[in-house]
Structures are given as structure tokens and as C-alpha cells.
C-alpha positions as MATLAB code, in Angstrom:
seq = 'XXXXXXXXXXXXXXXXXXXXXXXXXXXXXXXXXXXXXXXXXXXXXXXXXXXXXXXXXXXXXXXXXXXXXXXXXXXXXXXXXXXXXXXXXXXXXXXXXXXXXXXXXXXXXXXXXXXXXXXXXXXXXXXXXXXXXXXXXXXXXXXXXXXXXXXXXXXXXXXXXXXXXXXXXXXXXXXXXXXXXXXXXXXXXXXXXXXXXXXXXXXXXXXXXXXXXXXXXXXXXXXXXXXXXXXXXXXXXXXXXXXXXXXXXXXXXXXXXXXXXXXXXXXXXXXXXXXXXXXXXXXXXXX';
ca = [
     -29.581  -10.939  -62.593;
     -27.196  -13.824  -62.554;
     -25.191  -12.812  -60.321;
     -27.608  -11.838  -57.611;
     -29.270  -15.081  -57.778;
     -25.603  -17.059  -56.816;
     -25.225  -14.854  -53.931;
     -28.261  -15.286  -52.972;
     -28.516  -19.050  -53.434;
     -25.308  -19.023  -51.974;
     -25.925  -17.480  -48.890;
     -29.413  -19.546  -48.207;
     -28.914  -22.714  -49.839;
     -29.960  -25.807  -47.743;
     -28.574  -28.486  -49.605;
     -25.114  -28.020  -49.934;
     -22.433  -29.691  -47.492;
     -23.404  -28.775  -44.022;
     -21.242  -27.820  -40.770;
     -20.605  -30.393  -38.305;
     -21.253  -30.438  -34.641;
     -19.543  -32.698  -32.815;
     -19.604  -36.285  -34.861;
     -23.127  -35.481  -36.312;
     -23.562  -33.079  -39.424;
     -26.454  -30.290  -38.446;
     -28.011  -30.513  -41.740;
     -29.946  -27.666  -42.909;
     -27.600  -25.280  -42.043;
     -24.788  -23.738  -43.901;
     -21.533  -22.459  -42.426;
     -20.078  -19.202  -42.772;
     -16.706  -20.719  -44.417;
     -18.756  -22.211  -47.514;
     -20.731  -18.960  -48.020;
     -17.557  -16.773  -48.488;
     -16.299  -19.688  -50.503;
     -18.926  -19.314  -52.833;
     -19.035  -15.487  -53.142;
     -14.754  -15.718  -53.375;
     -15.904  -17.671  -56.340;
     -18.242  -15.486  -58.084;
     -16.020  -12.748  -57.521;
     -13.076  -14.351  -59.462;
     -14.227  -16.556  -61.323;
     -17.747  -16.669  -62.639;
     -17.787  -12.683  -62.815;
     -14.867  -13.300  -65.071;
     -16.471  -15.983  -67.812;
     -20.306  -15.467  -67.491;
     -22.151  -12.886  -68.538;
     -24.226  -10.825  -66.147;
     -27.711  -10.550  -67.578;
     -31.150  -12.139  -66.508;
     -31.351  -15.958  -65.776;
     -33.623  -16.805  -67.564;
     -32.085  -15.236  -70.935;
     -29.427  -18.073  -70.385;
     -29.019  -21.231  -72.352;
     -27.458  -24.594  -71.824;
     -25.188  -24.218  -74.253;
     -23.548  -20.701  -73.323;
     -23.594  -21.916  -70.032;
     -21.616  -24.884  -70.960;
     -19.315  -22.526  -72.855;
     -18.553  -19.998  -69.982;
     -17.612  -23.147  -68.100;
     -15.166  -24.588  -70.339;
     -13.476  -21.172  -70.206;
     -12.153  -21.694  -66.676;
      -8.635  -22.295  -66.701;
      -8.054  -25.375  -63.823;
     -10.382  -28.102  -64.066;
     -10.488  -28.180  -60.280;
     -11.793  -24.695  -60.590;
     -14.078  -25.555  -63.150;
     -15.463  -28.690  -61.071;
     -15.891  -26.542  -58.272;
     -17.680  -23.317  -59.802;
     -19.875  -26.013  -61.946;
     -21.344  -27.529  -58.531;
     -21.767  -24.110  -57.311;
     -23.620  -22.888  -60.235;
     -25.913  -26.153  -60.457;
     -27.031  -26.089  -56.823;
     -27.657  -22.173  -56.893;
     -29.669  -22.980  -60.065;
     -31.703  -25.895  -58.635;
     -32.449  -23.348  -55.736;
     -33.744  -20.803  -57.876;
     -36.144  -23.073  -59.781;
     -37.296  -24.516  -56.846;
     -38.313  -21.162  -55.386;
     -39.599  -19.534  -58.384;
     -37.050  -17.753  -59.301;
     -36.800  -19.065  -62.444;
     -39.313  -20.742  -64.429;
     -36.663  -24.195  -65.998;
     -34.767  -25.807  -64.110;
     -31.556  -25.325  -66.352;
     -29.123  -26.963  -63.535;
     -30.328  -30.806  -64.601;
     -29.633  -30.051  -68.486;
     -26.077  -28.667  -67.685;
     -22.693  -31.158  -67.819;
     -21.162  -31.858  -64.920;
     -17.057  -31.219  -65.471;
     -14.842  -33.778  -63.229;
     -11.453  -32.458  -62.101;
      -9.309  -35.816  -62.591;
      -7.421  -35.951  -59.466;
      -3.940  -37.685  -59.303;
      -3.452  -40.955  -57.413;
      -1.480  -41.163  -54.488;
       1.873  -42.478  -54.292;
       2.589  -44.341  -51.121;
       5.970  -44.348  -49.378;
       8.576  -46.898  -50.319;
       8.773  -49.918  -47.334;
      12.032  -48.306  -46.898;
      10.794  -44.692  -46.987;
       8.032  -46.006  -44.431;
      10.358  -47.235  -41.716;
      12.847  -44.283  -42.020;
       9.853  -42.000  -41.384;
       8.537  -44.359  -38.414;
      11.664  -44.496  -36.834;
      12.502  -40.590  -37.053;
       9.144  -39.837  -35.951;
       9.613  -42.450  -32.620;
      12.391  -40.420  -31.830;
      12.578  -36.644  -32.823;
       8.921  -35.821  -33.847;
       6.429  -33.933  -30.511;
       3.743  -35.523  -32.920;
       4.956  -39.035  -33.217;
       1.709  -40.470  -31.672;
      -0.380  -39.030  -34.412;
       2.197  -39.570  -37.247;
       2.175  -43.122  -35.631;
      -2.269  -43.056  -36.032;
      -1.493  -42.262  -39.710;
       1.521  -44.388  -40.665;
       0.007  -47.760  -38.848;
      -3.662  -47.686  -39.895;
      -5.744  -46.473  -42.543;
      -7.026  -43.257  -40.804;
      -8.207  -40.695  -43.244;
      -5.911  -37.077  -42.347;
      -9.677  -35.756  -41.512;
     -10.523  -38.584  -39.276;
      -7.250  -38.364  -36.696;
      -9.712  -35.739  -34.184;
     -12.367  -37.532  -34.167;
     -10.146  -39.994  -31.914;
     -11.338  -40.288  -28.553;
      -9.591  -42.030  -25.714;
     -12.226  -44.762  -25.517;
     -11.800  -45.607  -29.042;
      -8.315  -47.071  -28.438;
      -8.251  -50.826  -27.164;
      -5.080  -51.914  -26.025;
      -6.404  -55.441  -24.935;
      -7.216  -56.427  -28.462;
      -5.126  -53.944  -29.713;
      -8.069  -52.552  -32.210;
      -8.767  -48.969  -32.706;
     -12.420  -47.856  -33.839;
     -12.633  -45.413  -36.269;
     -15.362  -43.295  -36.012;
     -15.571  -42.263  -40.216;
     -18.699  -39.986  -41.826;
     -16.940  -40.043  -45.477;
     -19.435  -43.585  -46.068;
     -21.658  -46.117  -44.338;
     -18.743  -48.259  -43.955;
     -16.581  -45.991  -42.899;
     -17.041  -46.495  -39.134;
     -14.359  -49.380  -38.430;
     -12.026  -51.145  -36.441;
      -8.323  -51.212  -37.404;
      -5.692  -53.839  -35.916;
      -3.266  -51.893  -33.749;
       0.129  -52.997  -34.281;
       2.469  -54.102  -31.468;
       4.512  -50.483  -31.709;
       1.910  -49.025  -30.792;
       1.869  -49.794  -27.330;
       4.584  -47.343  -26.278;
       1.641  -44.811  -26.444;
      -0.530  -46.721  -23.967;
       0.467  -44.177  -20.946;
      -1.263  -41.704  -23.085;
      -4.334  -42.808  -23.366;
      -7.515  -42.515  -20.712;
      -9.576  -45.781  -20.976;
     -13.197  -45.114  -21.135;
     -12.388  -40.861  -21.417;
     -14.914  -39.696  -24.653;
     -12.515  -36.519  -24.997;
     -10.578  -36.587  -28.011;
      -6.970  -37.480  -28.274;
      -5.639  -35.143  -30.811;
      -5.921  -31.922  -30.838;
      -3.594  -30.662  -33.481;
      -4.649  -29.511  -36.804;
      -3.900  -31.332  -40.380;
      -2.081  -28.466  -41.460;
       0.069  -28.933  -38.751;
       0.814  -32.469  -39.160;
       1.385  -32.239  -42.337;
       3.956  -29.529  -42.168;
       5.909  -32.038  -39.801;
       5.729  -34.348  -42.163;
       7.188  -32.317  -44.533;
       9.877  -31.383  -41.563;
      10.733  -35.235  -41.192;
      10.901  -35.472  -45.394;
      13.671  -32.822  -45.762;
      15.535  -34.878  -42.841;
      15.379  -38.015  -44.393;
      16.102  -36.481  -47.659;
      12.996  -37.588  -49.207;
      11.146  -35.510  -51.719;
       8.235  -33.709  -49.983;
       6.843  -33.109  -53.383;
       5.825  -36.506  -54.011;
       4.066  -36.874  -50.608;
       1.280  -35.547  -48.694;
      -0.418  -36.811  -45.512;
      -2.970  -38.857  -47.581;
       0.177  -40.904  -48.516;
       0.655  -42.425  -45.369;
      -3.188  -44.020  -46.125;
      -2.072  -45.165  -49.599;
       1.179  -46.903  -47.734;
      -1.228  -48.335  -45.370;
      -3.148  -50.384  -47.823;
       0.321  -51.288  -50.412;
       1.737  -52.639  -47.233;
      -1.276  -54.887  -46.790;
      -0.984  -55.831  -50.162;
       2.204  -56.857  -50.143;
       2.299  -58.973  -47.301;
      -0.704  -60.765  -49.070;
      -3.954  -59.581  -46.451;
      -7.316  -60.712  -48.900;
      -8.661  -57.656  -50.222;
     -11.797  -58.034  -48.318;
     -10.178  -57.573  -45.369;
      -8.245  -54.502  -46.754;
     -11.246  -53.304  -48.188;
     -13.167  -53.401  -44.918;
      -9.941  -51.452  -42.325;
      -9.794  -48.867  -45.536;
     -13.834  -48.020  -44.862;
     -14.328  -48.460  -48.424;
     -17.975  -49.747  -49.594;
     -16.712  -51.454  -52.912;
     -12.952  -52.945  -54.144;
     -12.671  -50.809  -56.773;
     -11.808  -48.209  -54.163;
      -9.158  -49.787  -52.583;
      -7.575  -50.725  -55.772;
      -7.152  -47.203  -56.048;
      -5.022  -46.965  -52.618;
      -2.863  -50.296  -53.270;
       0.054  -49.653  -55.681;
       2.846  -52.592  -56.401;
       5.998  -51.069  -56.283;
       8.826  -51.600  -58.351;
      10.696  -52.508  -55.395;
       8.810  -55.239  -54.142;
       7.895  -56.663  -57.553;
      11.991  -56.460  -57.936;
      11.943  -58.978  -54.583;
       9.281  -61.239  -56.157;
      10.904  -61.662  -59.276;
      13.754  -62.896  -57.508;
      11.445  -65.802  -55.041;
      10.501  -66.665  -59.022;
      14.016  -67.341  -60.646;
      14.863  -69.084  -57.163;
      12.051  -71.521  -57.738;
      12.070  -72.067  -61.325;
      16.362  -72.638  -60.947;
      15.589  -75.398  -58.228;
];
């Protein structure tokens, strides 16, 4: 039955995202977290807009149909990739005799761009972090480079270098993602804090809980928190850059992105500054 076969496929599939040990993923291997993701899924979603009945009795098209029946397209995106991997699984090990997964569409959950912080919003939040925030070294990881809110633990000690002032970025979202970042003069009020040569990590704290401070430092600055998230501080990173005129290549390489068109998506003019270049314009075409 179709439901058996998700559970199953969900339980035992070796393709989908695998856990990670240490800074390697353990592929082959799938972690108890994404298993009751999967069946949390079935359970309220799929049992709710597919029909249970034999596989194999199922077409493309009422497959297609059941899916365009879930509410939230991030829902939708997510119980689609579920369905086509547990699919793929079956045919593969006989469970089914057509592989139905490669004929379905694929439904993309358009996800909203980040905003980045104002320049003025980004030095109020540097300079309340400095002094009031127990986190201010990470917040200062996050607001001065282009660390991904995932990448932060991954930190050792070693990977700081206060004599170039560079800090290497051990990423696993892309090839390019492993980097070095400048390190800007600020940040050496944090040198005490850091081990040279130590491989242990430097952070310890979770994302949740950094961004919850965030949101702590928001309300104090009177800054609405519903405009911002921790990925924001990434977005300011590279509109910063932008602004003070760093070539794209070079933003493109300290964001870890493999192709422009990626960082184009993190580098936003804001009305603000385009306010201040308007003005350098009607200074030079009055003189």
C-alpha cells in the first residue's frame, strides 16, 4: 500500500541528506531526526491528500493532483521530495515495477529574500552587542563576516588568525564554500579568547539561541524583529561590501558562493545609501 511503502522508504532510504560526524557527512546513513520527519509527514499530510491504495494503481497525474492540494508550498516542496525519493527507492528494489518518481513535477516553495540591516541598524546592533550581549563574540562572527548561522560551530580556535587577521571558514553547503574572510580591526578585542593552534571549537551555543538574542537586542533598539532573522546579518555582510564598492569577485568568493548570480541575491541597494549617492551626483553635476 502507499503508505507502507513511505514508511518504509523512509525509514531505510540511503540517499537522502545524511547525519554529520564531526566536519564529514557519514553518508549512507540516515538519522533518527529525518526518519520521524518523514513519518510526521505522512501522518499529516500525505494521509490527508493521497489516497491509500496499491502503488502501482497510481498515476502521474493523480499524483500531481494530491500534491497541489497541500495548502503551504513549503509543505508541498517538502512532502514532494519525500514522496519522489521513497518512490525512486521502491523501483529500485522491486517494489514497484515504473519508476513513477522521474515523471512527477517537482513543486518549488519560492522563498523570500533577505533584507539586510540598515548601515545604521548595523552599528546600533554592533555596538549594543559590544556592550550588553554574553554572546557578543558570536553576534560579532555573524555581523563582520559572511558566516552562514549553520557554519558559526564549526569554528575552531585554529581557524582564527589574528596576524593576518583572516578567519577560515570551514563551509559543506558547496565546493567553494571553504574560505577565508578578512577579520576586521574590532575584532581584536576577542583575541584573549581564542587558543592558537587549539582544533576545539569556539562556539558552543546553539542557533536558536543566538537568534533569540538577536531578537533580545531588536526589541532594545526598537527595531522590528519581524523583518530580521540571523541570516540577515549575512545579507548585511555582502550590501555593506557593495556599498563601499569591493568587485563582486571578491564578494562572491568571502560569501562561498560558486557563481554571481548568488551573491546578487545577498546584496540589496538600499534606499538609504542610494539617497547618499544621489546627493555625490547633484554635487558634481552643480560644480
Amino acid at each position: 500500500m502507499f503508505y507502507t511503502h513511505l514508511l518504509i522508504s523512509g525509514t531505510t532510504l540511503k540517499v537522502i541528506p545524511s547525519i554529520r560526524t564531526s566536519r564529514e557527512r557519514e553518508k549512507g546513513k540516515v538519522s533518527p531526526k529525518y526518519a520521524k520527519d518523514v513519518k510526521a509527514r505522512i501522518e499529516n499530510h500525505v494521509k490527508k491528500h493521497y489516497p491509500n491504495k496499491p502503488v502501482d494503481e497510481m498515476t502521474v497525474f493523480e499524483l500531481d493532483e494530491c500534491s497541489r492540494q497541500i495548502e503551504s508550498s513549503m509543505n508541498r516542496e517538502s512532502i514532494d521530495g519525500t514522496i519522489n525519493q521513497s518512490l525512486s527507492w521502491a523501483f529500485k528494489k522491486g517494489l514497484i515495477k515504473t519508476d513513477i518518481a522521474s515523471k512527477l513535477d517537482k513543486h518549488k516553495h519560492e522563498r523570500e529574500q533577505g533584507i539586510p540591516f540598515t548601515r545604521d541598524e548595523h552599528e546600533r546592533i554592533l555596538e549594543h552587542a559590544k556592550k550588553h550581549s554574553r554572546y557578543s563574540f558570536a553576534l560579532m562572527v555573524y555581523l563582520n563576516t559572511s558566516c552562514r548561522p549553520g557554519e558559526l560551530k564549526e569554528i575552531r580556535h585554529c581557524d582564527f588568525n589574528f596576524d593576518t587577521m583572516t578567519l577560515f571558514i570551514n563551509g559543506t553547503k558547496t565546493k567553494l564554500s571553504k574560505r577565508y574572510v578578512p577579520l576586521p580591526m574590532s575584532m581584536l578585542a576577542f583575541r584573549n579568547q581564542i587558543k592558537d593552534n587549539s582544533q576545539d571549537k569556539v562556539f558552543t551555543c546553539k542557533v536558536s539561541t543566538l537568534q533569540t538574542e538577536l531578537n533580545r537586542i531588536l526589541v532594545a533598539l526598537e527595531i522590528d524583529t519581524s523583518k530580521y532573522t540571523l541570516k540577515s546579518t549575512r545579507h548585511s555582510f555582502a550590501t555593506r561590501c557593495r556599498e563601499k564598492g569591493i568587485d563582486e569577485k571578491v564578494i562572491q568568493k568571502w560569501m562561498g558562493h560558486s557563481n554571481s548570480k548568488m551573491t546578487d541575491h545577498y546584496t540589496h541597494i538600499l534606499t538609504e545609501f542610494e539617497q547618499q549617492q544621489a546627493v555625490k551626483l547633484n554635487q558634481l553635476l552643480s560644480a
